[in-house]
Backbone bond lengths (Angstrom), bond angles and torsions (degrees), N, CA, C in turn:
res aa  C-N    CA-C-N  psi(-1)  N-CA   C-N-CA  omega(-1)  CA-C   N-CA-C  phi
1 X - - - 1.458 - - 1.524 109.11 -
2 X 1.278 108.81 143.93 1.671 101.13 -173.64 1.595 75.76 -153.21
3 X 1.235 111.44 135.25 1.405 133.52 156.50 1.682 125.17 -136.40
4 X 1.400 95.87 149.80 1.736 87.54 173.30 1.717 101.70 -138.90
5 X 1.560 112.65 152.45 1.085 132.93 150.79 1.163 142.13 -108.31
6 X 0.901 131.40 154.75 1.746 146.00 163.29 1.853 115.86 -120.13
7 X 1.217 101.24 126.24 1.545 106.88 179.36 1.268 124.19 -122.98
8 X 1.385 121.18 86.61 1.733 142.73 -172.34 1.761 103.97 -53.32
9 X 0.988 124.14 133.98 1.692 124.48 156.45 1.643 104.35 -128.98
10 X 1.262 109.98 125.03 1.410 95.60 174.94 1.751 110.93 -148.08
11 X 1.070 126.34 167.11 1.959 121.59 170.47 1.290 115.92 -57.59
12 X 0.988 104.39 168.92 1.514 113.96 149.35 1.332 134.89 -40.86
13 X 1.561 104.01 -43.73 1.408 124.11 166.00 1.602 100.10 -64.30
14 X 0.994 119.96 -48.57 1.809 111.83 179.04 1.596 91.50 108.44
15 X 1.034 124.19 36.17 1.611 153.33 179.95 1.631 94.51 -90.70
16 X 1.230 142.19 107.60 1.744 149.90 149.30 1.762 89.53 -37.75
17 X 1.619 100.18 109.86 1.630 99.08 144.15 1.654 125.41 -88.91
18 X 1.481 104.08 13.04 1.360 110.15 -176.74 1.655 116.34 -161.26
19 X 0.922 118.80 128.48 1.770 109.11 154.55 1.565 119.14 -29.93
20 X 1.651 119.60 122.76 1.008 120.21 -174.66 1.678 108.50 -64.77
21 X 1.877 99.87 139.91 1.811 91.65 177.87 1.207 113.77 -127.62
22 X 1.836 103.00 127.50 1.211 127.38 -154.45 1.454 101.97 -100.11
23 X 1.478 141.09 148.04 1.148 138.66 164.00 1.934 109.45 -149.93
24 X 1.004 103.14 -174.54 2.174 112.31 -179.04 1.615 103.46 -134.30
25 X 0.993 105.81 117.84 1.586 103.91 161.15 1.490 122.62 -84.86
26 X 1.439 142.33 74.44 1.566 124.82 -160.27 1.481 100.08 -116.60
27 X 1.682 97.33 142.48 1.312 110.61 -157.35 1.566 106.36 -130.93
28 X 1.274 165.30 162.78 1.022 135.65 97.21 1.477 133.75 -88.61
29 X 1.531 91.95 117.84 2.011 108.27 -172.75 1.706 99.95 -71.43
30 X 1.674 106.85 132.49 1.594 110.30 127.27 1.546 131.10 -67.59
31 X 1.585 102.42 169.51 1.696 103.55 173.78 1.338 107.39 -27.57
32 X 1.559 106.40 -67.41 1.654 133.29 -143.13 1.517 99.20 -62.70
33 X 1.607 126.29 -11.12 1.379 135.37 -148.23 1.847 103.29 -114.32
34 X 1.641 94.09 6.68 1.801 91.72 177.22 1.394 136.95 -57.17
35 X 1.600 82.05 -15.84 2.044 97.65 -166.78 1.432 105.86 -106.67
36 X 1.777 99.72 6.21 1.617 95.87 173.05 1.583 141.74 -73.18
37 X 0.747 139.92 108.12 1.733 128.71 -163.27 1.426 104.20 -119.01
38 X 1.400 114.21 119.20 1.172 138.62 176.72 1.696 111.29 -60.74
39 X 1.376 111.57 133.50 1.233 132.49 174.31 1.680 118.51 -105.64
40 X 1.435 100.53 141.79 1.824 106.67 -160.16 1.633 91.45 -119.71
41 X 1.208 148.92 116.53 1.453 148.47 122.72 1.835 120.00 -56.02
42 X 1.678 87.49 100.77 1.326 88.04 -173.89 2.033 98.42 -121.49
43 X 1.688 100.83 161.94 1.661 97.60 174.70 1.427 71.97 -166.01
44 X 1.603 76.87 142.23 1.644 118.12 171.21 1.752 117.18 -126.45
45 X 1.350 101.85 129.34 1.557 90.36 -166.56 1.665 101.05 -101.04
46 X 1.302 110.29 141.03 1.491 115.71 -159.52 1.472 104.10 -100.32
47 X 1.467 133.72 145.50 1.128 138.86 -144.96 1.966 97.00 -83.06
48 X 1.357 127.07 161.22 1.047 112.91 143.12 1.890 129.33 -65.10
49 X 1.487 91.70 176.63 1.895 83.51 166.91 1.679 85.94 84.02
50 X 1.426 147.14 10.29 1.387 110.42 -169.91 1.632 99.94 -97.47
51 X 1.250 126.96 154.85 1.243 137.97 164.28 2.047 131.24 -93.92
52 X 0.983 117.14 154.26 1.427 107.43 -167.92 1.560 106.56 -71.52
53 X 1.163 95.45 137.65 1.669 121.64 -175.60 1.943 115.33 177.35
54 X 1.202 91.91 -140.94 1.498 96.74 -174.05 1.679 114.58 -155.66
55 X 1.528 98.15 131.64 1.091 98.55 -154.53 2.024 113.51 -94.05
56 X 0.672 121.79 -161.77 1.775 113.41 177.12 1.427 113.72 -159.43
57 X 1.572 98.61 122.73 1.615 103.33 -155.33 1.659 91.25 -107.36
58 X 1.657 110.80 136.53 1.215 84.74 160.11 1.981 120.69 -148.14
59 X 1.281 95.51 137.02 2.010 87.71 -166.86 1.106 95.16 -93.65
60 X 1.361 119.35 159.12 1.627 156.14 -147.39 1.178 120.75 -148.98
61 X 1.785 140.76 76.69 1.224 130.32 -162.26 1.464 103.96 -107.05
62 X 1.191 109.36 148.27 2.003 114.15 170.05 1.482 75.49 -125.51
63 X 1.579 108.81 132.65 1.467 122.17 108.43 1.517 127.98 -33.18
64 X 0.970 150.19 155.40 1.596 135.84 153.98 1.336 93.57 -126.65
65 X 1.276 137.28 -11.82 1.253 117.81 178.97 1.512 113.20 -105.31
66 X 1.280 130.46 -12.96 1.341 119.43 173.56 1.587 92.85 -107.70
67 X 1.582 125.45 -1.46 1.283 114.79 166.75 1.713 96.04 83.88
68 X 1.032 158.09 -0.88 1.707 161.45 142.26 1.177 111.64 -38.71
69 X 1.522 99.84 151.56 1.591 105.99 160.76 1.599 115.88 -153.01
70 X 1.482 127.97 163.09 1.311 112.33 -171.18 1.459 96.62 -164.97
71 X 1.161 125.14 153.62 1.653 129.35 -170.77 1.663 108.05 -126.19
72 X 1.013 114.83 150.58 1.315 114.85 150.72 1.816 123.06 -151.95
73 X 1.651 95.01 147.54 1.656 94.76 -177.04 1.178 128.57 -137.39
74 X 1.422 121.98 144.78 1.005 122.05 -154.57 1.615 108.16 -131.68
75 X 1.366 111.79 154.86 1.914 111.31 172.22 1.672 117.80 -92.96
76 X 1.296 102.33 131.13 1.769 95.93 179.33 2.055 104.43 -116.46
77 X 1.156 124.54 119.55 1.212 102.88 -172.72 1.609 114.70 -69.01
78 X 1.266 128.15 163.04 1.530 144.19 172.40 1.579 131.08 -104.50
79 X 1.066 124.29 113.70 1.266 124.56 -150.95 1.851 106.32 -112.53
80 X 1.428 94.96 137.64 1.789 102.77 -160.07 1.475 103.46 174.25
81 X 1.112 114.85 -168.82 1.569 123.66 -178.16 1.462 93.18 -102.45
82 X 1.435 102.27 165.73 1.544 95.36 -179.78 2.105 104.49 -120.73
83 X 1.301 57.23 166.12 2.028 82.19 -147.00 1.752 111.27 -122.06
84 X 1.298 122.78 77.91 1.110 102.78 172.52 1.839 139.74 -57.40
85 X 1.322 136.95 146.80 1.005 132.12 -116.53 1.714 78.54 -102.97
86 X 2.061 128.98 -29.78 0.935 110.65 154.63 1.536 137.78 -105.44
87 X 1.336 99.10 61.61 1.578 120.44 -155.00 1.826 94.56 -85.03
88 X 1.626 117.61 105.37 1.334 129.02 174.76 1.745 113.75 -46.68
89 X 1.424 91.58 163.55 1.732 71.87 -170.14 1.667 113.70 -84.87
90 X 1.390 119.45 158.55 1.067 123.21 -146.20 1.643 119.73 -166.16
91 X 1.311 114.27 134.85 1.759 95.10 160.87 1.384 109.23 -113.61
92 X 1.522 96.88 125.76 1.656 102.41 -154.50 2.355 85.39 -110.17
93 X 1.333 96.05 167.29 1.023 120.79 -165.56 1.691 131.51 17.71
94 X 1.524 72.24 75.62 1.911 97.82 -167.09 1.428 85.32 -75.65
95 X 1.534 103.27 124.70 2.029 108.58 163.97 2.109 101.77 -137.61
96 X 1.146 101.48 127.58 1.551 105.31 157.71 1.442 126.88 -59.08
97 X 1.198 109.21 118.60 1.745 108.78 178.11 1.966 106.54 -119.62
98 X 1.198 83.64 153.41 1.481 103.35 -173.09 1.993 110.14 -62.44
99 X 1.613 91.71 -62.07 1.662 94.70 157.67 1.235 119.81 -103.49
100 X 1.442 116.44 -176.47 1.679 115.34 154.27 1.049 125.46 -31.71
101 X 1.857 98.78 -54.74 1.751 109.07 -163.39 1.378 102.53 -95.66
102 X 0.981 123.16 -17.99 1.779 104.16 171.43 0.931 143.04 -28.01
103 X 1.602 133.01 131.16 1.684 111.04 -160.13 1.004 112.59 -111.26
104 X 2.117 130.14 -23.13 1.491 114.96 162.06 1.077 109.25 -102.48
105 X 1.224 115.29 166.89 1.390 134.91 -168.87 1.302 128.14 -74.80
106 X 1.477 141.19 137.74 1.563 121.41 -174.04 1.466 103.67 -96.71
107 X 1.464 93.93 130.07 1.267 122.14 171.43 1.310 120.02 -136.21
108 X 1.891 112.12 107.17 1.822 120.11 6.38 1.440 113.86 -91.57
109 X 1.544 118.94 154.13 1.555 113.57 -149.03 1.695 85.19 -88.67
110 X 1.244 104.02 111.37 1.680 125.90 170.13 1.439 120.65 -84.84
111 X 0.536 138.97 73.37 2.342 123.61 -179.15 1.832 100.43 -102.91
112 X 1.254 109.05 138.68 1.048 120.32 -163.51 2.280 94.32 -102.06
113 X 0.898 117.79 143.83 1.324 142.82 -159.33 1.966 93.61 -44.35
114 X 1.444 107.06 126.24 1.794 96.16 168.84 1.558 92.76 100.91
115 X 1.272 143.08 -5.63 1.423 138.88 -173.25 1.427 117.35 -118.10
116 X 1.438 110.08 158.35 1.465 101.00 -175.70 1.817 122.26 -89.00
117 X 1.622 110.21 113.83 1.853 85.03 163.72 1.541 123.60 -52.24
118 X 1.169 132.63 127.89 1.558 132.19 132.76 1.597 126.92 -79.50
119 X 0.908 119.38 139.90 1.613 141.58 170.08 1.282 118.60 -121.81
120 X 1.138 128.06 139.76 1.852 147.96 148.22 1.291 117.08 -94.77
121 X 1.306 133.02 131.83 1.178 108.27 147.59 1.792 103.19 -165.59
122 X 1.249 137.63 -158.16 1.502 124.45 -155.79 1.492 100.91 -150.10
123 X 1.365 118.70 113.05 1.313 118.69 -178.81 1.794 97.65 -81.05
124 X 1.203 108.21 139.82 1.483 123.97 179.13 1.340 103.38 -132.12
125 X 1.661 112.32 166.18 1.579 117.10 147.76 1.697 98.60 96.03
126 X 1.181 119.81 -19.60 1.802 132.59 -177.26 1.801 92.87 -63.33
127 X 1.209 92.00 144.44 1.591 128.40 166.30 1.267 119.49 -54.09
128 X 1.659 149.36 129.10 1.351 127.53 143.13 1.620 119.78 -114.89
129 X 1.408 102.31 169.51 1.326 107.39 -172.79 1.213 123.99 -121.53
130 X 1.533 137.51 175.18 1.318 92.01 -175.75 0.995 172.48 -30.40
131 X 1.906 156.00 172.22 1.279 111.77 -178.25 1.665 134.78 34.77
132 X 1.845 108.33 24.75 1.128 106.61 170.60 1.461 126.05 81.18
133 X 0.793 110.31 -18.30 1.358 125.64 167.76 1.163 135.85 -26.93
134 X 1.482 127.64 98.07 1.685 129.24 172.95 1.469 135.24 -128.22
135 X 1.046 101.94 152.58 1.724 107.54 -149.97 1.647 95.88 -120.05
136 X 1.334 135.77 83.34 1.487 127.08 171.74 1.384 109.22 -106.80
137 X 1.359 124.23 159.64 1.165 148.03 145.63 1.375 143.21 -130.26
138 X 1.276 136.48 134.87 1.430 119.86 164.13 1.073 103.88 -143.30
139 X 1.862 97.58 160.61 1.688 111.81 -172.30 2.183 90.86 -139.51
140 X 1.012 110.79 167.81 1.516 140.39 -174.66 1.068 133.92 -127.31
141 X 1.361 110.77 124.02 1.778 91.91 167.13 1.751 96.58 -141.01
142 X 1.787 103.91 141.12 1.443 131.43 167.81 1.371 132.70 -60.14
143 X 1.271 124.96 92.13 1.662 114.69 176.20 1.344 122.51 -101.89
144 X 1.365 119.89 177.61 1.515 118.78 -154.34 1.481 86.53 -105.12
145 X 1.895 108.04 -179.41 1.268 108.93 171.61 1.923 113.79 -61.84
146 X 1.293 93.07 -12.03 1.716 95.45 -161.52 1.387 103.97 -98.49
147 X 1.248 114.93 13.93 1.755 138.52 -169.58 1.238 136.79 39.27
148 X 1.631 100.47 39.08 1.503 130.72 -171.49 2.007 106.92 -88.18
149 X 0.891 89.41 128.37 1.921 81.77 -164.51 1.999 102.86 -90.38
150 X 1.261 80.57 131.20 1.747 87.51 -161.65 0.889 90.54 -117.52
151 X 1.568 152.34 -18.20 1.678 132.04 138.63 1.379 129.94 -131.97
152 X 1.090 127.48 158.90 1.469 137.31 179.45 1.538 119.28 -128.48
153 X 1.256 107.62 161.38 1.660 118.40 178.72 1.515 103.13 163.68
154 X 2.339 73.62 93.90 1.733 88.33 170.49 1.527 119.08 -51.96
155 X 1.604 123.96 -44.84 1.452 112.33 -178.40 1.452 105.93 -117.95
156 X 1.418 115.50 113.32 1.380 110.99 -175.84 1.405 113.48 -122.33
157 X 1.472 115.32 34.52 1.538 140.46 158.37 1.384 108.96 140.02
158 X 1.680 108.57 144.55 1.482 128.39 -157.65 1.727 80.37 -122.31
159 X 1.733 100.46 143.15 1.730 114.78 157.94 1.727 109.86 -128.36
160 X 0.989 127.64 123.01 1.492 134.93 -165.53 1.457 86.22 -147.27
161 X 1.113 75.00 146.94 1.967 96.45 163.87 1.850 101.13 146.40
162 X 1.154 92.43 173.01 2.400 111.87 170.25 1.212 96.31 -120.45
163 X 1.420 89.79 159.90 1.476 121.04 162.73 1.528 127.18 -147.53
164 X 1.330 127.24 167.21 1.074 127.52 -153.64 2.144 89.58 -90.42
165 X 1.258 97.88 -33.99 1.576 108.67 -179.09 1.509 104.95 -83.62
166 X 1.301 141.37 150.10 1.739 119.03 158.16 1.435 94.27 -78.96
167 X 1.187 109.16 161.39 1.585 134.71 -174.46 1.802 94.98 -98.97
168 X 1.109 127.44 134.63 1.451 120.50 148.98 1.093 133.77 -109.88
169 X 2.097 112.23 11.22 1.581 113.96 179.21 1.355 94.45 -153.52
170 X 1.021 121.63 158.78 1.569 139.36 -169.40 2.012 101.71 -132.47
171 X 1.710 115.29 117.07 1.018 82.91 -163.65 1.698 86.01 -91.35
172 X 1.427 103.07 155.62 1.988 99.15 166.81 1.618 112.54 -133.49
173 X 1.946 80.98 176.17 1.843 63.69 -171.64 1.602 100.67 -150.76
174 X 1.307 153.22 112.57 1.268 143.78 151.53 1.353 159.63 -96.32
175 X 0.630 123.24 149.39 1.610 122.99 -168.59 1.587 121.37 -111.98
176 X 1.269 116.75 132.32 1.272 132.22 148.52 1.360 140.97 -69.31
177 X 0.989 162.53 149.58 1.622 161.50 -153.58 1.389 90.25 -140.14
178 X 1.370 152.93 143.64 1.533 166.21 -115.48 1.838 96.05 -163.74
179 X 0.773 117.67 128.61 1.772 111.43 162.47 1.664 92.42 -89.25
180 X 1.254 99.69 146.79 1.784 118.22 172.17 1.872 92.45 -64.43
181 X 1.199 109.69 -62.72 1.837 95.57 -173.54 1.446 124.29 -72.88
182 X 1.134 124.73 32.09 1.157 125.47 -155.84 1.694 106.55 -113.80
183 X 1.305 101.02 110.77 1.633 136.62 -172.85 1.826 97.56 -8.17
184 X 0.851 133.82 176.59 1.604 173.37 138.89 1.703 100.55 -59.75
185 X 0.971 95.14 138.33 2.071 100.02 -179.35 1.202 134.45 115.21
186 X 1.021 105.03 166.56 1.430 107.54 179.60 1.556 117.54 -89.33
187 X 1.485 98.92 150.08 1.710 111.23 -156.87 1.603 116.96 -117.18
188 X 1.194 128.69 -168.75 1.646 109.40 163.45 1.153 112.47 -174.96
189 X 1.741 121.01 116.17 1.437 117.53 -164.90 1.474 107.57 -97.72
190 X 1.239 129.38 128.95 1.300 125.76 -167.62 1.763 105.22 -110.65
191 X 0.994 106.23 107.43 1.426 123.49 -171.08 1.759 122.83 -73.07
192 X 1.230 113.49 131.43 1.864 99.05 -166.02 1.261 97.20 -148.19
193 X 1.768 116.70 121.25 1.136 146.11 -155.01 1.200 112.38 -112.16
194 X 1.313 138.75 86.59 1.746 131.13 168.26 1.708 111.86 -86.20
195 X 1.518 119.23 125.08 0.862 121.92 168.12 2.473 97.72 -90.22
196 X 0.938 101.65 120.20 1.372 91.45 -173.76 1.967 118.91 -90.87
197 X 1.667 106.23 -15.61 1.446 109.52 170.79 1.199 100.73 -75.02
198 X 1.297 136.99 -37.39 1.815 128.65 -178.21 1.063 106.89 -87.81
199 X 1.530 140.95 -39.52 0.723 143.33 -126.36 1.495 166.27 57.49
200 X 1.772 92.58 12.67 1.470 114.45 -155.28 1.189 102.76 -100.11
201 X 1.246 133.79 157.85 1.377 156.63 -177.33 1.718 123.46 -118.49
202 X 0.941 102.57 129.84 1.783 113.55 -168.45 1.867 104.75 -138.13
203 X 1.748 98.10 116.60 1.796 86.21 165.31 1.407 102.54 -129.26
204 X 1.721 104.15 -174.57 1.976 86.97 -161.94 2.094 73.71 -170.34
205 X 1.254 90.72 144.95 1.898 89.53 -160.02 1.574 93.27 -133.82
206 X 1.471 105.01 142.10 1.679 103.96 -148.88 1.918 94.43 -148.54
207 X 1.458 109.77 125.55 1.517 87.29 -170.38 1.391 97.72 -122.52
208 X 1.512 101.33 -176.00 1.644 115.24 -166.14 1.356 102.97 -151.07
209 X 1.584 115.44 169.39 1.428 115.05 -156.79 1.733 91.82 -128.82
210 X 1.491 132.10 131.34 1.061 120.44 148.10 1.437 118.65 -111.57
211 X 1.570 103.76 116.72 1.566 125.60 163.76 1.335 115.24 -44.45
């Protein structure tokens, strides 16, 4: 017995989340060995960056000795935030957290005077270029209730890099530093997004309360 496979994973788009994986099963069967059917342990490691959808698996068998072949395919779902495919650029699910690592969100985002804001949130909707390629940045600036801007920072972290997968979200994350004397009220971080391969620009303004 000599067999071979190939094992496809790919998006929705029909996008490879992986190098196809090829292997041979070769055996030689006795009589007594007719009802035997060979078993394959296969793993494919799935790229980061994937978004929710569904993925499409697909196996590939040759016979080589009766010379046949036959496929079969199947759906595996994909787990992620969801991301439309013409989703403008954007920082989508901006939430205030208490720490870095915090995982739900404060609601309403309170910090009491002398403490740090944290933020999450996921730049989407950016351009790539060849080999995948993306070029983001964003910078911020802080205003008062009286809408006097008491800080700035044109670049307050760059993400560049390729991949073999395109990426469609970047997760990010920033922080504020609190002055200890710093008033009672409500605040407002105004967020500013350069995609730099397109060139397009996206801001999105998100406020907070100090107790």
């Amino acid at each position: 017995m000599r067999l071979r496979y190939t094992i496809h994973l790919t998006d929705a788009s029909q996008i490879p989340l992986a190098k196809p994986l090829q292997g041979e099963v070769v055996a030689d069967l006795a009589p007594e060995d007719k009802k035997w059917q060979p078993r394959v342990n296969a793993e494919i490691e799935l790229p980061t960056g994937l978004v929710k959808g569904q993925a499409a698996l697909l196996i590939e068998l040759e016979d080589q000795v009766a010379v046949t072949r036959t496929s079969i395919r199947s759906e595996l779902p994909l787990a992620g935030p969801v991301v439309a495919d013409d989703a403008p650029l954007a920082a989508a699910n901006f939430h205030f957290l208490r720490q870095e690592e915090d995982a739900p969100p404060l609601n309403p985002p309170t910090y009491p005077a002398g403490e740090t804001v944290w933020a999450r949130f996921s730049i989407i909707g950016f351009a790539r270029a060849e080999s995948n390629r993306y070029a983001i940045s964003y910078g911020l600036e802080t205003f008062g209730a009286d809408g006097v801007s008491l800080f700035r920072q044109e670049v307050a972290a760059e993400h560049q890099g390729d991949s073999a997968y395109p990426r469609r979200y970047l997760p990010s994350v920033l922080s504020l530093q609190l002055t200890k004397d710093l008033a009672k009220g409500e605040y407002l971080i105004r967020l500013h997004v350069l995609d730099t391969i397109s060139g397009k620009r996206a801001s999105s303004e998100h406020r907070f309360t100090v107790e």
